[in-house]
N, C-alpha and C positions, 0 to 999 in steps of 0.2 A: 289627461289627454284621451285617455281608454272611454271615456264617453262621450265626446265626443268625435269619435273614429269613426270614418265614413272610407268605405272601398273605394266607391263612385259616389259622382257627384250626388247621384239621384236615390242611394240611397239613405236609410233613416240611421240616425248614429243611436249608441247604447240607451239616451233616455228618451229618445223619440221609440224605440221598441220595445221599454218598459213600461210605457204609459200602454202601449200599445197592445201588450200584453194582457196590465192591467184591466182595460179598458175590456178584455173579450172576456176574460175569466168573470167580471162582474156580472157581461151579456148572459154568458149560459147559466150562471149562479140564479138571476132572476127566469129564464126558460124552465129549470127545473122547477123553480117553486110553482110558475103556473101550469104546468103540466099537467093532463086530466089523469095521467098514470102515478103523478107522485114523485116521479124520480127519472132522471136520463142518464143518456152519457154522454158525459163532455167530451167533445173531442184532445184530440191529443195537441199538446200546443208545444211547439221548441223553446224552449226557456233561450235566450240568446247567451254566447259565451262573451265574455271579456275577450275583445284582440289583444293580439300583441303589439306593442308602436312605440314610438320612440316617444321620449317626455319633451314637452315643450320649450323654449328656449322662454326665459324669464320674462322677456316682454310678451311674447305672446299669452301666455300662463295668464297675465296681470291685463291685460287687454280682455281676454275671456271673461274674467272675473267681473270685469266693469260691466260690458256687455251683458251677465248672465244677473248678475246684484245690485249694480249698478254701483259700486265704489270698490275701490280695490283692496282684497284683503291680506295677502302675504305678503307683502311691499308695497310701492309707488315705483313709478317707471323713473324717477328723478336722483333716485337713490343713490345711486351710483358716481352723482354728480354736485351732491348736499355740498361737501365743500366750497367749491367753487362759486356757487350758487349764495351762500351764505355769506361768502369772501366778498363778493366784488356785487350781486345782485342787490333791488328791492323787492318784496312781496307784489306780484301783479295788483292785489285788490288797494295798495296803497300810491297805487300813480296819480288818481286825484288829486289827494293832496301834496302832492310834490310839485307846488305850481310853478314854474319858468324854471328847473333843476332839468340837467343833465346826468341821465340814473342809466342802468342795467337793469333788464329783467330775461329772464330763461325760464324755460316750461316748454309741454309735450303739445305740439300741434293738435288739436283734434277735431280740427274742421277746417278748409280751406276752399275757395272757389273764384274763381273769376268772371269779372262780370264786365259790362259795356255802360260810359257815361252818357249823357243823351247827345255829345257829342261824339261817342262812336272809338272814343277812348279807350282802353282796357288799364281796367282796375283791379287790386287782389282785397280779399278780406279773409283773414283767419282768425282763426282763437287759439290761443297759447294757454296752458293750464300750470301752475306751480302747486307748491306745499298748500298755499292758502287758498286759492280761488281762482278763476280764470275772464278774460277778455278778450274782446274781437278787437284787432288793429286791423285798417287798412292802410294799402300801397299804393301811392297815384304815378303817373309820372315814369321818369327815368329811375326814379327806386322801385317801382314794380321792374319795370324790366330787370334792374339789374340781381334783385333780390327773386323774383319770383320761381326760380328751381329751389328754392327750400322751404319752398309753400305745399308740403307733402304732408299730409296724417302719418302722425306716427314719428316725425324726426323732432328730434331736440334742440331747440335755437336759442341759441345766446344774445340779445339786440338788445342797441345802446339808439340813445335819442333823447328828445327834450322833450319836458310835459309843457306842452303850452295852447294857447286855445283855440280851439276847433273854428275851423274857417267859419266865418260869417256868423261866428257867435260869441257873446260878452261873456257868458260865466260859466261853459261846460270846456272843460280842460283834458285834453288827451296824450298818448304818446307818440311824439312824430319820430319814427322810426329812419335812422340813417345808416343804421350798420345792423348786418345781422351774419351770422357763421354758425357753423355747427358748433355744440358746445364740446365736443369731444378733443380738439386740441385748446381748450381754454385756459385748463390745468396748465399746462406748459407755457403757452403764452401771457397767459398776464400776471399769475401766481409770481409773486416775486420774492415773498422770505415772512419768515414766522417768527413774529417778537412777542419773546414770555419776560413775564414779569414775575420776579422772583424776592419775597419779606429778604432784608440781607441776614435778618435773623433767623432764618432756617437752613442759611447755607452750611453745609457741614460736609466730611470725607464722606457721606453716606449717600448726601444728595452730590453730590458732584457725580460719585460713580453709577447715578443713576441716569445722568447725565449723560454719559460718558459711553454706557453700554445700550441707551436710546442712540447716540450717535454714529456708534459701530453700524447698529442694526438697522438703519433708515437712510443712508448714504444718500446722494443726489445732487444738485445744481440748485434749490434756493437756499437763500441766503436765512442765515441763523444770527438773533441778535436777540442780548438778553438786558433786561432791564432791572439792576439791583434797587430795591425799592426800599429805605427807612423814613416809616411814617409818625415815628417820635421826630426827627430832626429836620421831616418832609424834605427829602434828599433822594433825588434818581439818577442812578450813575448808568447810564448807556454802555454796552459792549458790546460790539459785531466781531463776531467769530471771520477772521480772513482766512483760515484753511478749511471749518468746517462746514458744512452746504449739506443741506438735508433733502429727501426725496416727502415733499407733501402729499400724503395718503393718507385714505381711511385707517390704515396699522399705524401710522406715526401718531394719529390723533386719538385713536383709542389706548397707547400707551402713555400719553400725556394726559388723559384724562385720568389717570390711577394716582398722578401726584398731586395732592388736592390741596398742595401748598403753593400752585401758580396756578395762573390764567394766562393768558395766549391769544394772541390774534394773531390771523394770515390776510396778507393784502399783496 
């Protein structure tokens, strides 16, 4: 943040006055060499100091970064939302091929605008970016209206709809979008319970209390259902836990990821 800190608007932040710096120390460097004396004096130049400022709140940080390198280097602005996303979403760049399917996709607005049809219409177009790639949807209709305050740069949208094909054409296929919301209450709303699948031959007093103290520690409202699995007798016995209910988070799933003796899915 300290470099780019600016007092006022107008003026130059940290690497605009070290170029700037730069930029005179080379001036008088070459003044002295042409010099018919041989030597000057440079004048006195203030070295700028680092301010003091508060640190960036992570999306802005990660916003910077794009801006400045153009891809983001100490996260994704989606991060925070991978479950969810992985759970219930597809990857934006694979709507194509999902021809007449009704799918999910979520990602970071980063461009939106409205515009006028030659009937005098308003229309929206934006572009949604995920883990994989990004596309422009637009809104026509009573779905622009009703959708278009989350037509913002910068917010995170969860939208469901069908891939089917583009008005007045035979083989380009898009997503007609009918539902969109922030994806921040998604987690709670559509997350409904996590089923692991467990060899019945590793069940032992060891794994159970691991079990057991993953269930202390993740408490919550989904549902927990385990699938005993023997793949000599190919035999799956189902079990839904009726008193135990788990909180689905990034911490539940990094302590299931440490038992490398199931797999797991959340829908």
């Amino acid at each position: 943040a300290q470099y780019f800190y600016k007092k006022q608007e107008t003026d130059l932040n940290m690497i605009e006055q070290s170029i700037k710096l730069g930029n005179k120390l080379q001036s008088d460097k070459i003044t002295m060499a042409n010099s018919l004396f041989g030597e000057a004096i440079i004048e006195d130049i203030q070295v700028p100091e680092f301010p003091t400022c508060s640190h960036w709140a992570d999306m802005e940080k990660l916003n910077k970064e794009r801006d400045v390198v153009g891809i983001y280097i100490s996260g994704h602005p989606l991060d925070d939302y991978r479950l969810e996303i992985e759970a219930l979403c597809r990857p934006i760049p694979d709507i194509k091929r999902l021809r007449n399917k009704d799918i999910a996709v979520a990602g970071i607005v980063t461009s939106a605008q409205e515009r006028m049809t030659q009937r005098g219409k308003r229309f929206g177009l934006f572009t949604m970016e995920d883990f994989s790639g990004s596309q422009q949807f637009a809104l026509f209709g009573e779905d622009y209206l009703k959708f278009r305050h989350f037509l913002v740069v910068g917010e995170i949208l969860f939208a469901k709809g069908k891939v089917q094909l583009r008005y007045k054409s035979e083989d380009q296929y898009e997503l007609k979008i009918n539902h969109i919301q922030l994806i921040g209450g998604v987690r709670e709303e559509l997350l409904k319970q996590i089923s692991i699948d467990l060899p019945i031959s590793k069940v032992d007093q060891e794994m159970i209390a691991r079990f057991e103290e993953i269930c202390e520690k993740h408490p919550g409202k989904h549902a927990l259902k385990f699938n005993l699995l023997d793949p000599i007798e190919r035999m799956k016995v189902e079990m839904s836990s009726k008193k135990t209910r788990l909180n689905i988070s990034k911490a539940l799933v990094e302590d299931l990821d440490e038992i490398k003796e199931i797999t797991y899915r959340i829908n």
